[in-house]
N, C-alpha and C positions, 0 to 999 in steps of 0.2 A: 376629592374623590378618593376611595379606599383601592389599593390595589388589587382588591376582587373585581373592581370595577372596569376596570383598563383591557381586559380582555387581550392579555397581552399573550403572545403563540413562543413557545421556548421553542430553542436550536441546539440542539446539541450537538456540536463536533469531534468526534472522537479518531487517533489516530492510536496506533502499536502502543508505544510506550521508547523509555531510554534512561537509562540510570542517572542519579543525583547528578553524579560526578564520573571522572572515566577514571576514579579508583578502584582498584582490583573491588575490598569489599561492596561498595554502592554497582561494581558491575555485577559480581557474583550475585548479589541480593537481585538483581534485573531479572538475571539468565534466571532464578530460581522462580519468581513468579512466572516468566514467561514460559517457559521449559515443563513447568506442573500441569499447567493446564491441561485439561484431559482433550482438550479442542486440537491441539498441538501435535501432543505427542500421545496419538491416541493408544495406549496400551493399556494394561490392565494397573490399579492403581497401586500394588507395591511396588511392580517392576519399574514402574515409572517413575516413584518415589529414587528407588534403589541408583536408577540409574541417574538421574540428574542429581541428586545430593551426594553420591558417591563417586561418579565418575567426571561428567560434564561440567557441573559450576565448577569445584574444585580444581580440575586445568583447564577448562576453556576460560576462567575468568581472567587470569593473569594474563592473557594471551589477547582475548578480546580487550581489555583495558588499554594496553599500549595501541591498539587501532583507535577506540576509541579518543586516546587522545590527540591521535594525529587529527582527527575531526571537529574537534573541542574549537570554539571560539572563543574572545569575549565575551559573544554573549550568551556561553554556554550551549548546547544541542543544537544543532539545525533543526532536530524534527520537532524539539519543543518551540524555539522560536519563531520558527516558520507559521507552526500552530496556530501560535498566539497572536503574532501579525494579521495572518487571515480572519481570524477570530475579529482583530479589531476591526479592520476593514469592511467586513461582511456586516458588523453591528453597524458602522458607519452608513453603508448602502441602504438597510432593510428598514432604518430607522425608529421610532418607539416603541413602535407598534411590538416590535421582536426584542426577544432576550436571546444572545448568543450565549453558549457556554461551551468551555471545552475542556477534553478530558484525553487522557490515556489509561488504554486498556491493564496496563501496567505500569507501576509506580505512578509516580505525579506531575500533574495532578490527577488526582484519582476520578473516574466514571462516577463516584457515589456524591464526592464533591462538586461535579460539576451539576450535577439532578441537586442536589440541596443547592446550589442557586438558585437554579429554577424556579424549585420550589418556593423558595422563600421569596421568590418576585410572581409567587399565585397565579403560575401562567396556566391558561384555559386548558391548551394541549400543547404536545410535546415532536416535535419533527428529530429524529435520531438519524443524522448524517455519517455513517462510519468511513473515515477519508480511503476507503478501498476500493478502485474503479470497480474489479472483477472477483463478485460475490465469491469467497471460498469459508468452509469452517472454521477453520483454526482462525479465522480473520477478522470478517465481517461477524458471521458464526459466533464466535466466543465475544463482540462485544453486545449482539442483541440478546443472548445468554446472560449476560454479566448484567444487564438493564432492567430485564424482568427479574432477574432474582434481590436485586438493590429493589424496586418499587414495589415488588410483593409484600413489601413490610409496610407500605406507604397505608397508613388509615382511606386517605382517599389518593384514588389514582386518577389524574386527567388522562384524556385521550393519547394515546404513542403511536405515532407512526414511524415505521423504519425506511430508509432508501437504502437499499438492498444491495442496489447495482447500478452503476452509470460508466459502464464500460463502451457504451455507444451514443454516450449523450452528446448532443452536437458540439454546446460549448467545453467541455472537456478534451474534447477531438480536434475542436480549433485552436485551441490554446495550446498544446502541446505541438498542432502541424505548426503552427506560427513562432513558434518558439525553434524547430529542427529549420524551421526556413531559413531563421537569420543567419545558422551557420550555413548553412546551402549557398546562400548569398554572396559568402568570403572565398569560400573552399568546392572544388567539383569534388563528390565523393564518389566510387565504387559501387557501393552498396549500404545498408542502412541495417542495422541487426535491433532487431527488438527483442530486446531479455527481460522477461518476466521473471519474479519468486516463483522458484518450484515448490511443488508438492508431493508427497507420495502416493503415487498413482491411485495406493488401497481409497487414498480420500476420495478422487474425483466418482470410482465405483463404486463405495458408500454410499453416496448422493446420488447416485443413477436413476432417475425417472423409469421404474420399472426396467433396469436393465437395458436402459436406451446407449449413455454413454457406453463405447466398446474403446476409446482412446486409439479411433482412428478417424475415418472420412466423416463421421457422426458429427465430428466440429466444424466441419468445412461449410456450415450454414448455422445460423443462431437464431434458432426458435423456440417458443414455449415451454418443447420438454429436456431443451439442453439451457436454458433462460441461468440456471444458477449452476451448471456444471465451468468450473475455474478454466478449464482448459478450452473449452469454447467459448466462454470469452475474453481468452486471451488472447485467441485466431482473430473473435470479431473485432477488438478493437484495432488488431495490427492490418486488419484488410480496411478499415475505414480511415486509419492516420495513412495507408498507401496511399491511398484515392486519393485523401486529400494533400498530399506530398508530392502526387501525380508520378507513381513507381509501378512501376509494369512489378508482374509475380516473380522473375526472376532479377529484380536488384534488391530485393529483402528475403529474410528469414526471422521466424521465429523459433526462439530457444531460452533458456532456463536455467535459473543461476542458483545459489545458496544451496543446495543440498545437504542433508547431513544424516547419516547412519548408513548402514549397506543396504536397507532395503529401495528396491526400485524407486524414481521418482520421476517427473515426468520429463521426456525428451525430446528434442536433443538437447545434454548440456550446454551451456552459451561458453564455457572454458576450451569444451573439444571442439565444438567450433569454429571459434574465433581461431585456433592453429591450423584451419585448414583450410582458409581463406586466401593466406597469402601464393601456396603453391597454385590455387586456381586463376591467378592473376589480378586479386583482390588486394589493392596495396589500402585503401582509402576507406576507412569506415565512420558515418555518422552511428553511434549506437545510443539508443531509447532504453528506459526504463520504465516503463508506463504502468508496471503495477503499485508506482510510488508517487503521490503526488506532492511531497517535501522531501527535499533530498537528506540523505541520512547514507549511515555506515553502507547499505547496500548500494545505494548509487553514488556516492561520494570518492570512496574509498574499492569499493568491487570492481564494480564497473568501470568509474574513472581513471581509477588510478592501478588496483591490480591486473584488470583484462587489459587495458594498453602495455602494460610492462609483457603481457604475455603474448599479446599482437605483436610488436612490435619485435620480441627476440624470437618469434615463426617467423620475420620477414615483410611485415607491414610496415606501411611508413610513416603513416597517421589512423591515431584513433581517439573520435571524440566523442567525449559526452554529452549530450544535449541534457543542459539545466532542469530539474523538476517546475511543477509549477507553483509552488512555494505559495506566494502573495501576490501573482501576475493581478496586474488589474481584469485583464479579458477571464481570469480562473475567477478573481470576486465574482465577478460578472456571471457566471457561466455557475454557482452553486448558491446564488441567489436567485435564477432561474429556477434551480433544480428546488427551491425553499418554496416557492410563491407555487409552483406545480405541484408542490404536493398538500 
């Protein structure tokens, strides 16, 4: 039987991206693909030029490198090998029928590589997974951008469909509560702080459904015309990991990490935050990162390890990080659902 025959369905996984190596060049070469993007850093395109080839790669890369290698393994990147494991795992579960493949939006392996697998294994259509719970541009955005412009050269295109969003998908919500549980289990905490990647505000009202988003009460409920607005669903998923953690409104907060340039981004930061915990009698924090689902420089190194050094010299006494969900078996489980559903 010809492999036109097999009527096999491609997967594609795609997650950010992470430099070769945590050498200064192979970072700068990261930051510069990542950084151009007009999805990103959205200005107009000399300034944009001007400014990351001239200011940003050039010092942020020497700077980012030495983080990066405090991250470095054996087996090289977490978020690539994280990736890849899921990758295997997931082909494991869905079995012949499916081709997984997987990509990053930046450097390798590349988005166009992972579609010529595909391709070359004659899959009928195509399910485009982007590993980003809560839909934003620069994100999700820039990889279903980067998909259609790689297959609009394809002589024949199979069918594509993208998952957009699964920031309230039940199995992503349980795997992540069950994952904050185990440490629950060891340790009583205080309070539980959910830090999301920020954005800059101008994005989420960009995307406003006719001016619905106002970046205020407008999140406090997640429906059709706020469905891809970043900051509502960042509220929804943090009011459904509460539930399922079983946290009244007042033992959690959400707040917002990475930031970068002067203009507004969205608030509250998770840095001024977390120093203002310990004067309110806040010693004990579990903290989430649930806009990442393989851990990487932001939740590895951010979160883990710099927002605790800053907890802890305000006056806190413990702050932990609850693990991404990498390769969890309930995560396989939970975006093989989300495969067969769509």
């Amino acid at each position: 039987m010809s492999k036109k025959a097999t009527g096999k369905i491609g997967v594609l996984l795609v997650n950010l991206g992470t430099p070769d190596t945590p050498n200064t060049p192979d970072v700068r070469k990261y930051l510069r693909e990542f950084l151009l993007d007009k999805r990103v850093i959205d200005i107009p395109a000399p300034a944009r030029y001007a400014l990351i080839n001239g200011i940003i790669a050039p010092f942020r890369a020497p700077k980012s490198a030495k983080i990066y290698k405090q991250l470095w393994t054996e087996r090289g990147s977490p978020l690539l090998y994280h990736g890849l494991d899921l990758k295997q795992k997931l082909q494991a579960s869905l079995g012949d029928r499916y081709h997984v493949a997987f990509g990053m939006r930046y450097q390798s392996p590349s988005i166009k590589s992972a579609l010529e697998e595909l391709r070359e294994q004659s899959v009928e259509r195509i399910i485009v997974l982007p590993l980003f719970p809560q839909y934003a541009s620069a994100s999700t955005g820039s990889v279903q951008d980067k998909v259609m412009e790689i297959v609009k050269d394809w002589w024949v295109i199979p069918s594509i469909s993208f998952i957009s969003s699964f920031c309230d998908d039940p199995g992503f919500i349980k795997t992540f509560a069950e994952l904050g549980k185990r440490h629950m289990a060891k340790e009583d905490y205080d309070f539980v702080v959910f830090s999301y990647h920020g954005v800059p505000e101008r994005h989420i009202l960009k995307g406003s459904d006719n001016g619905y988003c106002q970046l205020g009460a407008c999140c406090n409920t997640y429906n059709k015309r706020n469905k891809y607005c970043y900051r509502a669903s960042c509220f929804a998923t943090s009011r459904l990991l509460a539930a399922e953690l079983g946290l009244r409104e007042d033992q959690y907060t959400v707040s917002f990490q990475s930031r970068l340039g002067k203009d507004p981004w969205l608030k509250p930061y998770t840095d001024v935050i977390l120093q203002e915990l310990p004067a309110k009698g806040i010693k004990k924090v579990l903290a989430y990162s649930p806009a990442f689902v393989a851990d990487c420089l932001e939740t590895t190194i951010e979160v883990g390890s710099e927002f605790k050094e800053m907890f802890l010299e305000a006056g806190g006494e413990k702050w932990q990080l609850v693990e991404s969900l990498n390769a969890e078996p309930m995560w396989v489980d939970a975006v093989k659902e989300m495969i067969l559903n769509n």
